[in-house]
C-alpha positions as CSV (number, residue, x, y, z in Angstrom):
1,X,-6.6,53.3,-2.8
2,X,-5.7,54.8,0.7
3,X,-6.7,51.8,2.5
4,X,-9.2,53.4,4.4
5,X,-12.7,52.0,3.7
6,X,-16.2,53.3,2.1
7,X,-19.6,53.0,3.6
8,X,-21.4,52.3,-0.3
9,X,-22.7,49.3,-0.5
10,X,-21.1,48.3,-4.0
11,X,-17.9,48.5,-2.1
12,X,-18.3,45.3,0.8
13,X,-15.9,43.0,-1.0
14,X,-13.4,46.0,-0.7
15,X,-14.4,46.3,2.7
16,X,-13.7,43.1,3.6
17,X,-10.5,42.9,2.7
18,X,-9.3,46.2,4.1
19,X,-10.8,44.5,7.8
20,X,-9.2,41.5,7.6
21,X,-6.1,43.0,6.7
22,X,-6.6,45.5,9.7
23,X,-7.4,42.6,11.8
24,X,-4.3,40.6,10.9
25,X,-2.1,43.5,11.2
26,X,-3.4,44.1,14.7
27,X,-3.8,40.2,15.9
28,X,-7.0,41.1,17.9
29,X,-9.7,44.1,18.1
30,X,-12.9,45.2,18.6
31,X,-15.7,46.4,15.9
32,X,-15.4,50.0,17.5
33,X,-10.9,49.5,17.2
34,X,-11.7,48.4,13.3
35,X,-14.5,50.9,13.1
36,X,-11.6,53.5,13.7
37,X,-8.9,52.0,11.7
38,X,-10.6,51.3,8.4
39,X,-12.7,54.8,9.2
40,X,-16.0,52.6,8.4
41,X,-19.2,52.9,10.5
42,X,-19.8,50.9,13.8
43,X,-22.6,49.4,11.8
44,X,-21.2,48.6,8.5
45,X,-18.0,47.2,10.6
46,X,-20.2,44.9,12.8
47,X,-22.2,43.4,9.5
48,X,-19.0,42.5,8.3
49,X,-17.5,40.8,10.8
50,X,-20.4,39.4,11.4
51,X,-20.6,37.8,7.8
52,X,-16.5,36.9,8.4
53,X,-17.4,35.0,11.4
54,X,-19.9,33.2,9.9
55,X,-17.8,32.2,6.8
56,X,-15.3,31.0,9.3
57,X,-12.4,33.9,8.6
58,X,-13.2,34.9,12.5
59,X,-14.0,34.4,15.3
60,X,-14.3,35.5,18.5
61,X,-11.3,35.6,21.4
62,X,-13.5,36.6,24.0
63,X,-13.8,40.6,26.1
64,X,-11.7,43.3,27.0
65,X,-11.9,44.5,30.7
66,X,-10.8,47.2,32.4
67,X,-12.0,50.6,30.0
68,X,-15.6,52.5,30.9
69,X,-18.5,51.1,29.3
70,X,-19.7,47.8,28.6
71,X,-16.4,45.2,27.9
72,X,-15.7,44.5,23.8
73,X,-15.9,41.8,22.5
74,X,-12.7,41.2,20.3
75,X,-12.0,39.1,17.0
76,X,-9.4,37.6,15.5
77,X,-8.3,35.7,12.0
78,X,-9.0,32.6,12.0
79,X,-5.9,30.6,11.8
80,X,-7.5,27.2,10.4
81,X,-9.5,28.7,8.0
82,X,-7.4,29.5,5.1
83,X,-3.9,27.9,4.4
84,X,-1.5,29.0,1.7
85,X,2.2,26.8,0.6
86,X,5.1,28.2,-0.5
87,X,7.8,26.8,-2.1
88,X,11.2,28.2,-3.1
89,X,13.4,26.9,-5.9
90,X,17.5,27.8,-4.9
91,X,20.6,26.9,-6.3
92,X,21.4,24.4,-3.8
93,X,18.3,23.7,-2.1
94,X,14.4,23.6,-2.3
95,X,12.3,25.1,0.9
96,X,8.9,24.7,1.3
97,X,6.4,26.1,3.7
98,X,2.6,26.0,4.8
99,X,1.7,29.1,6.7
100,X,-1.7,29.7,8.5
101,X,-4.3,32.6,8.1
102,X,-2.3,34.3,10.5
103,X,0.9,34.1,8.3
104,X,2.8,31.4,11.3
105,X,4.6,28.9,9.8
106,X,3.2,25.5,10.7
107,X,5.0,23.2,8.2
108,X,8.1,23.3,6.7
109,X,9.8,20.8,4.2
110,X,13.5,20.8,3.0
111,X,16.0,19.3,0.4
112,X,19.3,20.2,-0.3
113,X,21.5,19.5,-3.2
114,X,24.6,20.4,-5.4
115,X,22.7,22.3,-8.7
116,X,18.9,22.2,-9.0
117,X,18.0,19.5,-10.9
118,X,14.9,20.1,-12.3
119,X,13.3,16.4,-12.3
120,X,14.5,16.4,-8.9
121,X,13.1,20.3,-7.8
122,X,9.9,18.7,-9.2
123,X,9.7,15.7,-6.9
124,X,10.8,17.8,-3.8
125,X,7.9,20.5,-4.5
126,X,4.9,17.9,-5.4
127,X,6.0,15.4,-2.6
128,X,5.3,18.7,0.1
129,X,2.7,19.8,-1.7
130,X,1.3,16.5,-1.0
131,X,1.8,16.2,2.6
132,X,0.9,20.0,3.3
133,X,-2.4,19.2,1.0
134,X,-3.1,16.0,3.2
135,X,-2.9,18.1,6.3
136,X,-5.1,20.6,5.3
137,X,-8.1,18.0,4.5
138,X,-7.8,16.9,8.3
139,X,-8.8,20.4,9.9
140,X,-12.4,21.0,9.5
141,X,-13.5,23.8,7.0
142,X,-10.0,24.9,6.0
143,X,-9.0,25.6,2.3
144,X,-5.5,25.7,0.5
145,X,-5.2,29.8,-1.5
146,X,-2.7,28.3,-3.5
147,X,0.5,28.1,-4.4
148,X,3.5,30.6,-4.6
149,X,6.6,29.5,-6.6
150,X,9.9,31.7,-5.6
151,X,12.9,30.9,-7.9
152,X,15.9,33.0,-9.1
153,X,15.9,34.7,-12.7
154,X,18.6,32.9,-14.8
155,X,18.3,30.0,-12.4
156,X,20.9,27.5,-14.5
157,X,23.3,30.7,-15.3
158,X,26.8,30.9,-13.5
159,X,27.1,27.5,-14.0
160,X,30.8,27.5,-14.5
161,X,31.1,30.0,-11.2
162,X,28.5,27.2,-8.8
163,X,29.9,24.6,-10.6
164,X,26.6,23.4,-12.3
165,X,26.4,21.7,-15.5
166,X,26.6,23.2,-18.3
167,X,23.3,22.7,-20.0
168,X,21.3,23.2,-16.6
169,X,20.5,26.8,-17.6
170,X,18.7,25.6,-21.3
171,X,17.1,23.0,-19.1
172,X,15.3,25.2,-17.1
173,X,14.3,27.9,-19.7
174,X,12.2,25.2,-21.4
175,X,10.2,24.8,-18.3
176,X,6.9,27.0,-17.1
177,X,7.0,27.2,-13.4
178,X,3.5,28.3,-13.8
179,X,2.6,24.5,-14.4
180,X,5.7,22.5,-13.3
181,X,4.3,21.2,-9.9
182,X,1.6,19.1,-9.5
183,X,-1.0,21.9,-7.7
184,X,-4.3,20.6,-9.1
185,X,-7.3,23.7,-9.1
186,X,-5.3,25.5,-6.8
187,X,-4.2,29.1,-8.0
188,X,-0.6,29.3,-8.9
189,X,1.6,32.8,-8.4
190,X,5.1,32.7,-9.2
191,X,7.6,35.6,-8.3
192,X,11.2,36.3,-8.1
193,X,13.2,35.1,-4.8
194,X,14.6,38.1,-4.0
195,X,11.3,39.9,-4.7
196,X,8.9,37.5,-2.9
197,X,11.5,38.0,0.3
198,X,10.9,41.8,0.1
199,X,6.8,40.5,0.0
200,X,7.2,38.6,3.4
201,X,8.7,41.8,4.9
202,X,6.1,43.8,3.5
203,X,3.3,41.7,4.6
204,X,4.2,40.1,8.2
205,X,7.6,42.1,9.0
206,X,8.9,45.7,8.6
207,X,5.8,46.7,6.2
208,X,3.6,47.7,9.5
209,X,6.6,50.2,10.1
210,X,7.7,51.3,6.3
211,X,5.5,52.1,3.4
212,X,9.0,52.8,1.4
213,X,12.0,50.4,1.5
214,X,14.3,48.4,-0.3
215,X,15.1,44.7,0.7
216,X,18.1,43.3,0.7
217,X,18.9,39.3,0.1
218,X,22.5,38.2,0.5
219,X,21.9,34.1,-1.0
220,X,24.2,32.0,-2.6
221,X,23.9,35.4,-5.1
222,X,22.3,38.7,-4.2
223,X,19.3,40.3,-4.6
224,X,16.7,42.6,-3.7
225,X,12.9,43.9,-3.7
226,X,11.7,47.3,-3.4
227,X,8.7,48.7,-1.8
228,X,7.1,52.2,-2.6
229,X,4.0,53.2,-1.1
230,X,3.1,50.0,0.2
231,X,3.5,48.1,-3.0
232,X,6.2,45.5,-4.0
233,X,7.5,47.0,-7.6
234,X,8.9,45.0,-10.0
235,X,9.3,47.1,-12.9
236,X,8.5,46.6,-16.8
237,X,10.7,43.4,-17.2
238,X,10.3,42.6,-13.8
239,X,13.5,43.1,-12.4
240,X,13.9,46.0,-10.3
241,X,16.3,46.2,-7.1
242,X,18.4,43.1,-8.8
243,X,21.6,44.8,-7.3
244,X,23.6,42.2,-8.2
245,X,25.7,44.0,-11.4
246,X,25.1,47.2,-9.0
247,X,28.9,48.5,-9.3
248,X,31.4,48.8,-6.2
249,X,34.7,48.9,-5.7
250,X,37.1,45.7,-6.3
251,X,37.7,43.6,-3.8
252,X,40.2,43.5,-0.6
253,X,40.0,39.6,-0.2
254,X,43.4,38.1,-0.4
255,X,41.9,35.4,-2.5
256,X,39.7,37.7,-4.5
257,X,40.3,37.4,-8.3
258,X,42.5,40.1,-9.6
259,X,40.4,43.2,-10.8
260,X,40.1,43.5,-14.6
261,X,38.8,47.3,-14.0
262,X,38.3,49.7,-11.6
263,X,35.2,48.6,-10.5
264,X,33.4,45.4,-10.0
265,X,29.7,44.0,-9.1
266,X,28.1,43.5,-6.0
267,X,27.5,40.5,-7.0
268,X,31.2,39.3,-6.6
269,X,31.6,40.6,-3.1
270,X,28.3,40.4,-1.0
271,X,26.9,37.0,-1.9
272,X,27.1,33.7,0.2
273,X,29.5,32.0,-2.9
274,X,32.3,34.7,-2.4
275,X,32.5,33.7,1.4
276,X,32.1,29.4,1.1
277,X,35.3,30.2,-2.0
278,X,37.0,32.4,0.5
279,X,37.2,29.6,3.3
280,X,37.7,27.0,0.5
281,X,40.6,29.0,-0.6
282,X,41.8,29.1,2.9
283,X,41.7,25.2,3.4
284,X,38.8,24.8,5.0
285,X,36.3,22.2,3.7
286,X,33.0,24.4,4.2
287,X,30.7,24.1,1.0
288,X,27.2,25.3,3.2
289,X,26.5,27.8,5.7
290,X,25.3,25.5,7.9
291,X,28.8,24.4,8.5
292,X,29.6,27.7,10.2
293,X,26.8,27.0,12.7
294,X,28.7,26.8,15.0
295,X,31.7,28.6,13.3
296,X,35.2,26.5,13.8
297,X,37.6,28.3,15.2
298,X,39.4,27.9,11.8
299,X,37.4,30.1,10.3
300,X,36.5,33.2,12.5
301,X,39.3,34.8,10.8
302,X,38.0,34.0,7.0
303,X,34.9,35.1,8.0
304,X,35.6,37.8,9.6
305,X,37.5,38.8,6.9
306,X,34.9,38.8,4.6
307,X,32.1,40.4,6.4
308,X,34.5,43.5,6.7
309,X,34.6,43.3,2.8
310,X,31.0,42.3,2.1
311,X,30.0,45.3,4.6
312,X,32.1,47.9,2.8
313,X,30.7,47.1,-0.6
314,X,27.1,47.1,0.8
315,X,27.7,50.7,2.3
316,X,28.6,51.6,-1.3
317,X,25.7,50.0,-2.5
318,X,23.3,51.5,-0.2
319,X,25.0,54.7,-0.6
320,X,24.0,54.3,-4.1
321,X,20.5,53.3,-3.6
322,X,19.3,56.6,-1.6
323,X,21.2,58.6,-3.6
324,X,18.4,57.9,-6.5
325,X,15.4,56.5,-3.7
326,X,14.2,58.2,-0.9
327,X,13.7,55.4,1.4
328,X,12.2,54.9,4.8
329,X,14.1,51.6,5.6
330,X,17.2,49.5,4.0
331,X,16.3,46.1,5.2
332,X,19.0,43.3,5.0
333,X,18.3,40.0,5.2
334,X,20.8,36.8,4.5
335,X,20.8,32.9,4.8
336,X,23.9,32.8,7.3
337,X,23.3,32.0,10.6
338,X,21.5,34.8,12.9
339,X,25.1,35.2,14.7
340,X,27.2,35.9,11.7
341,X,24.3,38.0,9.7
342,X,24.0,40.0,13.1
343,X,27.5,40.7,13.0
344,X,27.3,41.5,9.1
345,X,24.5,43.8,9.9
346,X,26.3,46.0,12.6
347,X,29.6,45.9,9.9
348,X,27.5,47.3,7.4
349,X,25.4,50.1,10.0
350,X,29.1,51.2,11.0
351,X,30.4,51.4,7.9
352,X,27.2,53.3,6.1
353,X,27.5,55.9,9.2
354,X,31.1,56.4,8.4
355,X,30.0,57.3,4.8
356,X,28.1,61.0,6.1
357,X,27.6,61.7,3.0
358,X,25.8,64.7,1.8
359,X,22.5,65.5,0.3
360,X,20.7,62.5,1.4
361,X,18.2,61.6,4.3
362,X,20.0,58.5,5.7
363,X,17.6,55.5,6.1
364,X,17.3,53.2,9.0
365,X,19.0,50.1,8.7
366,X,17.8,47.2,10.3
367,X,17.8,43.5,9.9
368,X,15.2,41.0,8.0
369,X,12.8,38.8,10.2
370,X,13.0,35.3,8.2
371,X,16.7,34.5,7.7
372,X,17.0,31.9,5.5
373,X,13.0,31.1,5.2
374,X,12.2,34.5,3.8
375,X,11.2,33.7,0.4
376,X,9.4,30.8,0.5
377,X,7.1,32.6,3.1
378,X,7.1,35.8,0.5
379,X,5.9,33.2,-1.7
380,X,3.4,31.9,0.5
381,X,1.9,35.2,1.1
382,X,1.4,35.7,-2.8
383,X,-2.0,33.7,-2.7
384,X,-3.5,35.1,0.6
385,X,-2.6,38.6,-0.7
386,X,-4.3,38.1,-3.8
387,X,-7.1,36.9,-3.0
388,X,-8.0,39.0,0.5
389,X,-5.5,41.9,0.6
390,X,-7.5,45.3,-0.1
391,X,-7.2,46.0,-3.9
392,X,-8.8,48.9,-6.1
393,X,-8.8,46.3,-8.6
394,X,-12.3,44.6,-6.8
395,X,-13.8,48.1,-7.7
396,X,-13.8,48.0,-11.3
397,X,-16.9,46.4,-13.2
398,X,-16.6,43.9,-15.3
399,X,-15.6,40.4,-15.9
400,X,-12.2,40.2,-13.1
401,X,-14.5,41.9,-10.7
402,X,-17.1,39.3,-11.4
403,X,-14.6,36.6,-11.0
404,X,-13.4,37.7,-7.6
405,X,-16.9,38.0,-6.1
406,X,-18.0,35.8,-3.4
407,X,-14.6,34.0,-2.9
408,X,-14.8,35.3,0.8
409,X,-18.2,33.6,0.9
């Protein structure tokens, strides 16, 4: 679908979705601004929003002054209405979040740790499930979507390069996140990490500027999401944009391993690991990022020195990318601290314009919005996208259709 709307009555639900999407996107309007946007009669706008208000998805913010004719009256999302929790499963730490209707954080729950023990990921994830759930119950009319689950594919793999144990990969292939916490009736979604970070982008970042981009996560290991027309794609075994054994050139750390080919992954140069070895390597007893927040004066060197490698393999990489997509946007996004993953960023901008290659429409590069808390939010978003985002899928007949009806009531 275009996202534009339809006037037949057998199309409301769709309706409804494409105005409260319109009216998140654009934090407040009038019926006549929607009317315009979702290109949906001043009538059939105002019966809607009228039915919104009265199922306590909005409400009113008050008039706008100041234009010729009577003032508007202009509506909002309501933020306590609907809640939604994310939780994301890393390699060395669990992040959890509760976002509002609006898509603002308003809890957050943490736990580090040195591999991710599964009994323990489970009593991290149930234990803020718990206290997000008990907050809910105390705001009047509010409901939980659901849940969204953001974890790395082959989370217990690499255990020799992170150190983990050795049967921590087996471990976790026995488990179904789909039923490892304890969410109760609540819906469940679960979603790669890399890929629910390119879905918080999508839904409360860059996606109001790009319809056509391609994420990029720089964790403990790389990653990435892409966007086409609007849409996260995944591919058939749901791992597109995985970048990771993307090939580059080796290498020009002094403490880099020695090259066993011409070439090596991107994995081995642009993720977190490669820079907490490097200052290992170098003495200094950093084993999280936090530690270079603020950065010791022993290591602005090591970390320099690394950015200037992580950048050049990321130009390669990009160069790569838009060589096969035309892309609006290259986003890049990274768990160091906004300082250092600034500096990365403008390393990697200079570096990619230095490239002038040939034959392809260069795309903007520009920096993710949520740092470190980007895929826990991308998983958050999962339930509220799938139950109000506009969808063709709420025009087909039949039993899903059926299903989805009145959940808005």
């Amino acid at each position: 679908m275009s996202g534009k709307g339809s006037n037949s009555a057998r199309l409301r639900q769709y309706n409804e979705r494409v105005i409260l999407q319109s009216l998140r996107h654009q934090r407040e309007a009038s019926k006549s601004d929607l009317a315009r946007i979702a290109h949906l009669t001043p009538a059939a706008v105002a019966d809607i929003i009228d039915g919104l208000e009265q199922a306590g998805f909005v409400r009113q913010l008050g008039k706008r002054l100041g234009r010729r004719g009577s003032p508007s009256v202009l509506y909002a999302v309501n933020p306590t209405r609907l809640y939604s929790i994310g939780i994301r499963i890393g390699r060395r730490a669990t992040e959890a979040v509760m976002l509002d209707f609006t898509g603002e954080i308003c809890a957050r729950i943490g736990q580090d740790y040195d591999f991710p023990d599964p009994v323990r990921v489970r009593r991290a994830g149930n234990a803020a499930i718990q206290e997000f759930c008990a907050r809910v119950s105390r705001v009047p009319g509010a409901t939980v979507a659901g849940l969204g689950i953001a974890a790395p594919y082959f989370l217990g793999s690499w255990s020799e390069t992170l150190g983990f144990p050795e049967d921590l990969g087996s471990r976790w292939q026995s488990i179904d996140l789909m039923t490892f916490f304890d969410s109760g009736e609540m819906p469940v979604f679960v979603e790669n990490d890399a890929t629910a970070a390119a879905h918080a982008e999508l839904v409360l970042g860059a996606g109001m500027r790009f319809r056509d981009f391609m994420h990029i996560s720089i964790d403990t290991f790389i990653g990435g999401g892409l966007v086409l027309d609007g849409r996260v794609h995944t591919g058939p075994h749901g791992n597109s944009a995985a970048l990771g054994p993307l090939p580059v050139s080796p290498s020009g750390l002094s403490t880099a391993a020695v090259p066993s080919a011409h070439r090596t992954s991107l994995m081995h140069r642009a993720s977190v690991y490669v820079l907490l070895d490097h200052l290992q390597a170098q003495g200094l007893k950093i084993s999280r990022v936090r530690g270079l927040d603020p950065l010791p004066d022993a290591a602005r060197q090591p970390v320099r020195d690394w950015c200037l490698d992580c950048a050049g393999a990321l130009a390669e990489a990009i160069l790569a990318i838009t060589s096969v997509i035309d892309l609006r946007a290259i986003i890049i996004d990274s768990i160091l601290p906004r300082n250092l993953h600034l500096e990365l960023l403008a390393l990697v901008q200079a570096r990619f314009s230095a490239t002038a290659a040939e034959g392809i429409v260069a795309p903007e590069l520009m920096g993710g919005g949520f740092g470190a808390l980007a895929s826990p939010v991308g998983a958050a978003t999962l339930p509220v996208s799938a139950l109000l985002a506009p969808d063709s899928s709420v025009l087909m007949l039949g039993e899903r259709s059926d299903a989805l009806a009145g959940r808005l009531s």
